[in-house]
Structure formats: C-alpha cells, structure tokens
C-alpha positions as CSV (number, residue, x, y, z in Angstrom):
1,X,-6.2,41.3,-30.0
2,X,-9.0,41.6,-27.5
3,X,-10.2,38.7,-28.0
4,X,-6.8,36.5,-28.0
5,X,-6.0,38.6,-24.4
6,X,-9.2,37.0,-23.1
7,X,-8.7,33.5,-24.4
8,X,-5.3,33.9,-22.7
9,X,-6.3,35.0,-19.5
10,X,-8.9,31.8,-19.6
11,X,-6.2,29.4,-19.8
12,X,-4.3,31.1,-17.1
13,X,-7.0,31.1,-14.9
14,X,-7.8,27.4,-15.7
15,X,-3.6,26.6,-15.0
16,X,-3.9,28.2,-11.9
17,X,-7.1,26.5,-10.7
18,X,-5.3,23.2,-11.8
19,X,-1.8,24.0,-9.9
20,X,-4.3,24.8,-6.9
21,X,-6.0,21.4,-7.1
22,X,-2.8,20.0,-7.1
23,X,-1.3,21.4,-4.0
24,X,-4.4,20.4,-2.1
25,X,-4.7,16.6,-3.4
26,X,-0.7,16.2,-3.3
27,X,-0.7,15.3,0.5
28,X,-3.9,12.6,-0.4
29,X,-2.4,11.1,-3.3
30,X,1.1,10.7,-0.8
31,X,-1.1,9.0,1.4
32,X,-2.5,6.3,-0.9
33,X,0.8,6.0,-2.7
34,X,1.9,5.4,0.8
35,X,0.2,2.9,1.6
36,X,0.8,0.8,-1.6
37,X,4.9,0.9,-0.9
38,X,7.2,-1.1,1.8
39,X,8.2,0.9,4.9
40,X,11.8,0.5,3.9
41,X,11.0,2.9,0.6
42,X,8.5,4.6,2.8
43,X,11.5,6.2,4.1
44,X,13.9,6.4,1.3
45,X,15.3,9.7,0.5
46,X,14.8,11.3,-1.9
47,X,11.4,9.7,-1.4
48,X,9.9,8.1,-4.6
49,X,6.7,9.7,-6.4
50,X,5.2,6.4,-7.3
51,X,5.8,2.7,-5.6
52,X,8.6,1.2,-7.1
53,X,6.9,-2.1,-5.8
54,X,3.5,-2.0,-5.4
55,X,2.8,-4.2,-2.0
56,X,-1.0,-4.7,-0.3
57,X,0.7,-6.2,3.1
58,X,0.1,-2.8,5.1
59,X,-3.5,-4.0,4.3
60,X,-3.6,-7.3,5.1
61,X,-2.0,-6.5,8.2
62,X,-4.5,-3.7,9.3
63,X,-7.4,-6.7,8.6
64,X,-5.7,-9.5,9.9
65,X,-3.0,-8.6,13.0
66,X,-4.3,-5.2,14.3
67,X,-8.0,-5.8,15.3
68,X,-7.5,-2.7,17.9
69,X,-8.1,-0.7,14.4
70,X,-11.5,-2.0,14.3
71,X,-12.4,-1.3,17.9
72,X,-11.2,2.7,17.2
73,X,-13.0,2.3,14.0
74,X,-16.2,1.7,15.4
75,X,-16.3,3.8,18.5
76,X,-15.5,6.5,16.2
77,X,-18.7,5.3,14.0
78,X,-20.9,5.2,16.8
79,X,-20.1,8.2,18.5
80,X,-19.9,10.7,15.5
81,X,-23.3,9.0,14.7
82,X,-25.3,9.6,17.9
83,X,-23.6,12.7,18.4
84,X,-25.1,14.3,15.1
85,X,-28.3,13.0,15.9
86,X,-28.5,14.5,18.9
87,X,-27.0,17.8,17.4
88,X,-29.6,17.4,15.0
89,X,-32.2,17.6,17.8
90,X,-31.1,19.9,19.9
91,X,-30.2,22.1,17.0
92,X,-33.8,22.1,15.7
93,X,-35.9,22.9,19.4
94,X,-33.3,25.8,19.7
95,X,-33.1,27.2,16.0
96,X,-36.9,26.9,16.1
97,X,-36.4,28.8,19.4
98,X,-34.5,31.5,18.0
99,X,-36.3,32.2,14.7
100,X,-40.1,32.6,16.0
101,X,-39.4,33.4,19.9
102,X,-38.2,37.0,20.0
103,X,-38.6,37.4,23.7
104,X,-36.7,40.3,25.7
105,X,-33.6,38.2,26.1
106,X,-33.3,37.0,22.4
107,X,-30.4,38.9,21.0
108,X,-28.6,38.2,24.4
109,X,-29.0,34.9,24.0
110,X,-27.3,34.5,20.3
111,X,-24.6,36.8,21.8
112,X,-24.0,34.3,24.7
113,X,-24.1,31.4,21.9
114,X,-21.9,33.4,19.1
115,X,-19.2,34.1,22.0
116,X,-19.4,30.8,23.4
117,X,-17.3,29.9,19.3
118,X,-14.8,32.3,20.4
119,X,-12.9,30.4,23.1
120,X,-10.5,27.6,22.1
121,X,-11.9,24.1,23.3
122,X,-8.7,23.0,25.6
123,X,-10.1,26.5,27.5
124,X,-13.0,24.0,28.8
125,X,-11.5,20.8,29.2
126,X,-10.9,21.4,33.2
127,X,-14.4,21.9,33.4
128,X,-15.7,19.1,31.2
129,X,-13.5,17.1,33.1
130,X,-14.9,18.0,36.6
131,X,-18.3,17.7,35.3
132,X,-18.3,14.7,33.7
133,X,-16.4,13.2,36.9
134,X,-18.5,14.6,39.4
135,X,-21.9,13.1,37.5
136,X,-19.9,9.7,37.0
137,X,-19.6,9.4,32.6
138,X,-16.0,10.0,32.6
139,X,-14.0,7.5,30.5
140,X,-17.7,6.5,28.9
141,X,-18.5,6.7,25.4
142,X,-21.7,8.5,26.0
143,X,-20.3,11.0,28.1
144,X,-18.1,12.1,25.3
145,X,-20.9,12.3,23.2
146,X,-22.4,14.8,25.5
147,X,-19.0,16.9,25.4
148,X,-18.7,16.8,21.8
149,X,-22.9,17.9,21.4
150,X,-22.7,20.7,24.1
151,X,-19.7,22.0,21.9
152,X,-21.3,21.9,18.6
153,X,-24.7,23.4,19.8
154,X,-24.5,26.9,19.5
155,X,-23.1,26.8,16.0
156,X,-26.0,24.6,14.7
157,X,-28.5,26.1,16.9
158,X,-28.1,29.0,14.8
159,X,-27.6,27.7,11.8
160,X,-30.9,26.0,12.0
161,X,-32.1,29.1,12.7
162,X,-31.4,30.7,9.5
163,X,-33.5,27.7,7.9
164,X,-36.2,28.0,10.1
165,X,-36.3,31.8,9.9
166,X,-36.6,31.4,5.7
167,X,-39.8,30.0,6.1
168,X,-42.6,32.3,6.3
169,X,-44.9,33.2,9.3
170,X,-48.1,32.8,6.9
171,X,-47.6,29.0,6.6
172,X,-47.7,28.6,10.8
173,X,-50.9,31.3,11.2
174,X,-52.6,29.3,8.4
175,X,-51.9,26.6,10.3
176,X,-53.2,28.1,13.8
177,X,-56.3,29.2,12.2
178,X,-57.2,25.4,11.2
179,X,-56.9,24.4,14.8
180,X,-53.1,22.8,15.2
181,X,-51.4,23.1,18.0
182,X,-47.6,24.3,18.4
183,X,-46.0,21.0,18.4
184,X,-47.9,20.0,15.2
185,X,-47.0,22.6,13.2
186,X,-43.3,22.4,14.2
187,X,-43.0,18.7,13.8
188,X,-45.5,18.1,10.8
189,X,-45.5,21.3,8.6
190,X,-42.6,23.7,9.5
191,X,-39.6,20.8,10.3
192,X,-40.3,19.0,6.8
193,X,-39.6,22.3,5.3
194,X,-36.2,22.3,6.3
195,X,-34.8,19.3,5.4
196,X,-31.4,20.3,3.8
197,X,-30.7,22.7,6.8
198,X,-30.9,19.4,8.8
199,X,-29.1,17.2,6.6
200,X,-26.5,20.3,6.6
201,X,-25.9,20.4,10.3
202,X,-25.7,16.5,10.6
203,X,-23.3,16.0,8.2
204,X,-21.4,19.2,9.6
205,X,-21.7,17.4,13.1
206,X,-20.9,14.0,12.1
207,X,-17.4,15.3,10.3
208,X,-16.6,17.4,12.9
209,X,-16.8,14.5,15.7
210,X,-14.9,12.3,13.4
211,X,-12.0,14.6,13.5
212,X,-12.1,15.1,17.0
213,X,-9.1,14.8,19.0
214,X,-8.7,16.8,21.9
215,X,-11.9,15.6,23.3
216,X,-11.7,11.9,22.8
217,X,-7.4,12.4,24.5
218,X,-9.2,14.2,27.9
219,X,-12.1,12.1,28.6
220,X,-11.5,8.5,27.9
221,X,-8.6,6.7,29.4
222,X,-9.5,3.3,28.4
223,X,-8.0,1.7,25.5
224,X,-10.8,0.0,23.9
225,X,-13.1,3.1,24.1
226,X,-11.2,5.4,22.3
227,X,-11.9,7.0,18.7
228,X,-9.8,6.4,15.5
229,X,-7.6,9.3,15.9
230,X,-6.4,9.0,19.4
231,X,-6.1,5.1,18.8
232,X,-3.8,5.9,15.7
233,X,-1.5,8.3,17.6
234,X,-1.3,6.2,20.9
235,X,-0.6,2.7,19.3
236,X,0.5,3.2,16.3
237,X,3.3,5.8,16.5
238,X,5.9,4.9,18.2
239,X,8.8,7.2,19.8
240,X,11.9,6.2,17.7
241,X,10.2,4.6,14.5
242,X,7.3,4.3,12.7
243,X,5.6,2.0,10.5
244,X,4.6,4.6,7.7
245,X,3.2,2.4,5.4
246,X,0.4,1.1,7.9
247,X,0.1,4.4,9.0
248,X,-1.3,5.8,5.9
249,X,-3.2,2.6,5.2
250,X,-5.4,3.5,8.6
251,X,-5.5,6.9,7.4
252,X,-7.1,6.0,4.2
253,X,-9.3,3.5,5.9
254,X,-10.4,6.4,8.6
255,X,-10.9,8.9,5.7
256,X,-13.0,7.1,3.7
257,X,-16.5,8.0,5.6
258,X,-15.6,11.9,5.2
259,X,-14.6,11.3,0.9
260,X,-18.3,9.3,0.6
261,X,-20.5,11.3,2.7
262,X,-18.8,14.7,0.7
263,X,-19.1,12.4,-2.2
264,X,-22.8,11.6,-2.1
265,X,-24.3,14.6,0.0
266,X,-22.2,17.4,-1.0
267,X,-24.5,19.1,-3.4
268,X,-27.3,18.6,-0.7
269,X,-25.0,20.6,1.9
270,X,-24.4,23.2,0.1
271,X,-27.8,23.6,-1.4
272,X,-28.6,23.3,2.6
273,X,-25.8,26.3,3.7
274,X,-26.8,28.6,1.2
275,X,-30.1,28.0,1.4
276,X,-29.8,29.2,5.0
277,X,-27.3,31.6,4.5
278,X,-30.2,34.1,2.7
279,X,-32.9,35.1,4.5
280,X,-35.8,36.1,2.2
C-alpha cells in the first residue's frame, strides 16, 4: 500500500510539473502558431488552436517590405551588446572593490547600492533626462547605453562580488610575496578565476537591455535609433487595428537571441549564480 501511495504521488507530481509547463509555454506556442495563420483567422473567434492554413507571408513581409524591423533589430543588437560589456567591466573594478576593500565606508556603500534596486526606474527618468541633455547624448545610442549600465551596476557590482569574495585571500598573498603587483594579480590570477560569475552578469545584462522599454521610449526620439521593442509598439500597432500575424512574427524574430543564449549558456549561468550565491 505504501509503496503504490508513493508511486501515485510520483505521477501526480510529474502531471502537475507537466500542466505547469504548459501554462508557461501556451502564450509561446500562441505566438509561433500566430505567426504561421492569416490575420483574418488571427482574429477569428473562437480563435483556432492550430492554423487552419498554414501561410509564411507574415515572413516574407517582415524580410522584404518592413526594413524599419531591421534597423530596431540591430540597434537593439548593438546596444544590449556594449551595454553588457561595459556592465561587465564596471561590474568587476567594483565587485573586486567590494570583496577585498573593507574600508570604513564599505557596508555603507552596499547599502547605498542595495537601496538604489529599490526605486522603480520611471522614478529617475527626469533626471536621466536632464543629465543626458545637459551633457548633449540625448536621442544617442551611446547615451542610452550609459542609462541602461548606470542602472544595472549595483546589481552586478555585487554580484561579482560574491564571486570574487569565493576566492581565497591565500592565492593573492602568494601572489604578493612573488613580487606582483595589484593590477596583476587582479587581471592575470584572480579575474580568470571567475569566469562564470562574468559570463553570469553579461548574459544577465545583455537580456535585461534587450527587454528594455522604458529607457529606450524616454531617451531617443528618433525613429531610426530606437530598439526592437519601442520600434514594434510605435510602428507596428496601430490605434484601431492590428496586423497580428506580423506582429507575432517580429516577436518570434526579437525573441530568438533570449531562447539561444538560455539555450547554449544556461547551464554556465547557473553554475555562475550558484556558484556565487555560496560563500565558502
């Protein structure tokens, strides 16, 4: 009896992982299934499950008519890209920072950076705004970048801090004892070290920039230097009707970066997370 109970609750708990599963890749496979039908079925109701006409001209459209796509497409490539670069470099002088610097001010300092997550990101806008004007990089891409990084610092500062605080004192002092100097032992011995944290918070970086929004809708004005998703919302949905096929044939275009990079790296961010996440 035992022993039936417990193959039992096994299958129920593998039904309910699978009804989970379900619920959170229903709106994904509506997307793709999306794209594949007309926009007249698009809005049939009751709406169909599967095409009832499988058609590619959403597609061919997107790659042949609307070249503005592209232009989003790659601003949103470039600036998620140099963005988590720089968030990767940043991120490592001030984790590094953190972890071995424990000066007076060092537990004010991760207060001021942990607090700085608290406030909702329209909350700065006016400011960004002002600054960005007043120093001439509004409605630039690279001033957006420099938004997006000063916003994602303090997160991955600390994060990288975690990594870099896993890695013990022993290996620098041996270091100092053979003669090398600060900079060498961050850069050559300790940085090599903590690869996966870095891989972690550049992934973590790039996705978050390539969802950004309210950023990329404050600071750029011009049409051919905006991002994917304020592209999509500004030219492609329309106030009385839109074309929902083509819709969710950009959105499966402009999610396929975030499936292949989860795809390829996602065993190396979460080795890089939990590695960081235990200090030992």
């Amino acid at each position: 009896m035992q022993r039936f109970s417990s193959v039992v609750g096994k299958w129920l708990k593998f039904f309910v992982m699978i009804l989970i599963l379900c619920f959170l890749l229903f709106p994904l496979y509506w997307m793709l299934t999306t794209s594949f039908k007309t926009n007249m079925e698009a809005y049939k109701y009751p709406p169909t499950l599967f095409p009832s006409k499988v058609t590619i001209k959403s597609y061919v459209n997107l790659f042949t008519v609307n070249n503005e796509f592209f232009i989003y497409y790659w601003n949103n490539f470039f600036v998620s890209t140099v963005s988590a670069f720089l968030t990767c470099i940043v991120a490592i002088f001030t984790g590094y920072s953190i972890a071995r610097f424990h000066i007076k001010w060092n537990k004010l300092i991760v207060a001021l950076l942990l607090s700085s997550q608290m406030f909702p990101i329209i909350s700065r806008m006016i400011s960004l705004y002002t600054i960005l004007g007043n120093l001439g990089i509004l409605n630039t891409r690279f001033g957006l970048i420099f938004a997006i990084v000063a916003a994602q610092i303090p997160f991955c500062s600390i994060l990288m801090s975690s990594f870099f605080s896993n890695i013990p004192r022993d290996i620098e002092e041996a270091a100092f004892v053979d003669g090398a100097k600060r900079t060498t032992v961050m850069f050559k011995i300790i940085t090599p070290l903590v690869k996966p944290g870095i891989l972690a918070v550049g992934i973590y970086a790039f996705l978050m920039t390539w969802d950004d929004y309210l950023h990329a809708a404050t600071l750029i004005q011009t049409d051919s230097l905006r991002t994917l998703s304020v592209g999509i919302t500004l030219r492609y949905l329309g106030e009385l009707s839109y074309d929902w096929s083509l819709i969710n044939c950009i959105s499966v275009i402009g999610t396929l970066p975030m499936v292949l990079i989860f795809f390829f790296f996602q065993k190396y961010m979460v080795k890089g997370l939990v590695a960081g996440a235990v200090k030992g």
